[in-house]
C-alpha positions, 0 to 999 in steps of 0.5 A: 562403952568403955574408955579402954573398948573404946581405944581397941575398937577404932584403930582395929576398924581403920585397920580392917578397912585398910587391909581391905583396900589393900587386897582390892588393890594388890589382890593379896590378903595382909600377912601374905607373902611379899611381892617382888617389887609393886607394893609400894606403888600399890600402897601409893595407888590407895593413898592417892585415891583416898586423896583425891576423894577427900580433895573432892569433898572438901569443897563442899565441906564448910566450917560453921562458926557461931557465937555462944550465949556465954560470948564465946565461939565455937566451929562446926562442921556443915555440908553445902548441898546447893550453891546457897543451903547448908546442912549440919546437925541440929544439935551444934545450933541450939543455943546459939545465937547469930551471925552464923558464918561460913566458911568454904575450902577457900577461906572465903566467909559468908553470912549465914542465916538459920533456915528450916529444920527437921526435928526427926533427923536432927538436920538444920539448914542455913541459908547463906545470901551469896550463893557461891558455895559448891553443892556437894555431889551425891553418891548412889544408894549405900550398900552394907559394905562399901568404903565411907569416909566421913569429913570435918572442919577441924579447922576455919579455912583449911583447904582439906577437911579432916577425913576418917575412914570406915566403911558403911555398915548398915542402912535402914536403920531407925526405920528408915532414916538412918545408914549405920557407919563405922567412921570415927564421928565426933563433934568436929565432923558431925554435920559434914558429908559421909562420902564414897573413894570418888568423893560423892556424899552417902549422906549428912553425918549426924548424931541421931542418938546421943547414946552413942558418944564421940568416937565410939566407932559407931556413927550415923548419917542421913540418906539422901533418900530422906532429905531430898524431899525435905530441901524446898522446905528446910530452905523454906524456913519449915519446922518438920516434926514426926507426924502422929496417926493416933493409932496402936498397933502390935508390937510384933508381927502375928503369924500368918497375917499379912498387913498390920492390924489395928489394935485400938484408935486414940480417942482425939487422934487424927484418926478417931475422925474416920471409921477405923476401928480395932481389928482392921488391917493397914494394908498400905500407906500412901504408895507403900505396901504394908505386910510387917511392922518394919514397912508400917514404921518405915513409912510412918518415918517418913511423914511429916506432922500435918501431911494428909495420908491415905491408909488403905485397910482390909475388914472382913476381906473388903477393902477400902481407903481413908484419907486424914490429916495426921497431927505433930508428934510432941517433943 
């Protein structure tokens, strides 16, 4: 994306989301004849609320300093999910070294550790030895539509994190491990909390793909339907990987069929060891149904390399399960 789409992109978003704030308020769309008196108490009414949100989230917004290979130091942003574990995207601690510090909405500084990490949302973990930060508040599932505020550390104890505003619009994307944001992300809130107008986290922004550059208006955070699995083991100090089945399916969903059918079985992938073959239907995986390629590679997104699944399958109109271990996809 251009420099110049770039700029005329962003403000007319912010502006979108704020002409719609003010019509929730006030019940009047932007261009319409004034009020007689009111509007500036409307207009207040929405300044507090966003205040107040991001006054919520800050105390959960944490500034991560480390030290560079080249001595030098850089500042990012973290979510504090529990008293003692933070999230932040992956991509700002590779290549660092430690001490990692951390530092709350009160100043307060605390030695920081790297703990777990998950290759397929780009999420790490550190531990923090205190255990006196405060867990951030989860939000309720996100809806294509609804207010978003994505908050930073632009600077090492500020009370206040640094918020931009957008809205959420789309969930369920990259299979599943992803809800689409309209917020302006870049590298100094990456890693921080995307948060409702009551200040309750959607999720952890973070920067799944590096097509989309700094502030291009298109932002990305992972749900907690993701990473709520995974905290034992990122506190853990795990290694999490996409799992591999070894199986080729079509690219496209056939007409009339119901299920996925399998088009050939890796010769030396986990699931040469069992008694698939070309022609059966993937019916179910573990709990999930399977009827389209979107439920297979929702599911399929949610392994682990290693984690031991059930496939239920269809041949010749019998059905029956098998069960192996999947393998880590390689990098």
């Amino acid at each position: 994306m251009s420099s110049r789409r770039r700029i005329t992109t962003l403000p007319t978003t912010l502006s979108l989301a704020l002409a719609a704030l003010l019509f929730a308020a006030t019940g009047r769309a932007p261009g319409a004849p004034p009020a007689r008196k009111g509007d500036a108490d409307h207009w207040r009414s929405l300044e507090t609320l966003l205040e107040q949100a991001v006054e919520r989230a800050s105390a959960s917004t944490v500034a991560i300093v480390t030290s560079t290979s080249a001595n030098g130091v850089r500042l990012r942003t973290g979510t504090a999910v529990t008293e003692g574990l933070v999230l932040t995207d992956a991509t700002f601690l590779e290549g660092l070294a430690e001490p990692i510090t951390v530092i709350d909405a009160q100043g307060r500084r605390f030695e920081a550790h790297r703990a777990g990490l998950d290759q397929r949302l780009r999420i790490a973990a550190l531990r923090v030895s205190s255990g006196a930060l405060v867990g951030v508040e989860r939000a309720p599932p996100a809806r294509p539509g609804l207010f978003a505020i994505a908050c930073g550390r632009a600077r090492p104890g500020s009370r206040r994190a640094t918020p931009t505003l957008g809205i959420i619009s789309a969930i369920g994307r990259f299979s599943g491990r992803a809800t689409q944001v309209s917020c302006k992300l870049s590298t100094a809130n990456a890693g921080g909390p995307v948060v409702d107008l009551d200040g309750r986290a959607f999720g952890v922004a973070i920067r799944l793909t590096r097509r989309t550059g700094d502030d291009s208006g298109v932002g990305f955070c992972v749900p907690w339907s993701m990473i709520n699995p995974i905290l034992p083991a990122l506190a853990d100090g795990a290694q999490l990987r996409a799992a591999e089945l070894g199986l080729l399916v079509p690219e496209q969903d056939l007409p009339g069929t119901r299920g996925v059918p399998i088009v050939a079985v890796r010769s030396g992938g986990p699931a040469a060891r069992t008694q698939l073959c070309e022609g059966d239907l993937i019916v179910g995986l573990d709990d999930a149904q399977i009827d389209r390629l979107e439920d297979l590679s929702r599911a399929v997104a949610k392994l682990i390399g290693g984690q031991t699944i059930k496939l239920r399958i269809e041949r010749s109109g019998r059905r029956f399960e098998v069960e192996f271990e999947t393998k880590t996809r390689a990098p």
